[in-house]
C-alpha positions in Angstrom: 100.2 95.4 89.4 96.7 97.7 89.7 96.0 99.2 92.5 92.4 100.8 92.8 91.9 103.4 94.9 88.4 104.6 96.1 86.8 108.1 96.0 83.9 109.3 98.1 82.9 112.6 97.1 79.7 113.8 99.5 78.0 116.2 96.9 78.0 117.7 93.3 80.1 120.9 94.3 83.3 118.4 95.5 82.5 116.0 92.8 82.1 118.2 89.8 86.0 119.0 89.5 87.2 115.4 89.7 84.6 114.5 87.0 85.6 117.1 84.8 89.5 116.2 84.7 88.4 112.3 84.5 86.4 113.2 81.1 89.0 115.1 79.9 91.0 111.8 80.8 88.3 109.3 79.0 86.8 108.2 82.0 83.7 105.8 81.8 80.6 107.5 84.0 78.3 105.1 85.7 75.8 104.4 88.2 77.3 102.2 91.0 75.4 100.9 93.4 72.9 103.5 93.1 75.4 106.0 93.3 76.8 108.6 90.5 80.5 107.5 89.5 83.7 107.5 87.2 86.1 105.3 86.5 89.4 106.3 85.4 93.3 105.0 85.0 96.3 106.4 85.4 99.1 104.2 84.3 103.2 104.6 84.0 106.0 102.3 83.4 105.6 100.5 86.8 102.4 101.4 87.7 98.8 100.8 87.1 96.0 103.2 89.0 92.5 102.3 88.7 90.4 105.3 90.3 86.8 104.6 90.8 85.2 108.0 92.2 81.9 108.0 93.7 79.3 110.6 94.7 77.3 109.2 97.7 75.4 112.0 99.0 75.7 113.9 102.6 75.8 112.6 106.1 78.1 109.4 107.8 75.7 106.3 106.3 75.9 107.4 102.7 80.1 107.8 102.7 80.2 104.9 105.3 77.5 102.3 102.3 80.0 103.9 99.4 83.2 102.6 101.5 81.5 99.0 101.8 80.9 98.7 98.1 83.8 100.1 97.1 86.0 97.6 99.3 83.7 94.4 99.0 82.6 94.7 95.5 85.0 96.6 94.0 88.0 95.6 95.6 89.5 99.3 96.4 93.1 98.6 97.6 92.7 102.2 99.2 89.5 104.5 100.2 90.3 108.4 100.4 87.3 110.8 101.1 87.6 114.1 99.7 85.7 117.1 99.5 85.2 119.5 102.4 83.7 117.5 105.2 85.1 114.5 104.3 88.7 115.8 104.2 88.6 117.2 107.4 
């Protein structure tokens, strides 16, 4: 079964290293609901990982708008928010 799991990155600085391992990876780049993204997979034996990461700009609105697309349209089964703000 696929589990997707949500990314909200807050700028380039935090975003930038997950994008370069993801197109190392052959991740597909997009623009998602206005927002810079990449979609990835990481898949074993038993499981199936669908990552969708997305770089939604600074401040509370922004992450909180990425979080609502990212559950409503796209279904993440889990929403982590990286970077420095964010991970505090």
């Amino acid at each position: 079964m696929e589990k997707i799991i949500g990314i909200v990155f807050a700028d380039e600085m935090e975003y930038a290293p997950f994008l370069s391992w993801a197109r190392e990876n052959g991740a597909s780049e997009e623009t998602r609901h206005g927002n810079d993204s990449v979609v990835t997979s990481i898949e074993d034996k038993e499981n199936s990982l669908k990552l969708i990461a997305v770089k939604c700009g600074i401040g509370k609105v922004n992450a909180a708008s990425a979080t609502a697309y990212l559950i409503g349209e796209d279904k993440a089964d889990y929403i982590l928010n990286a970077g420095l703000s964010g991970a505090v």
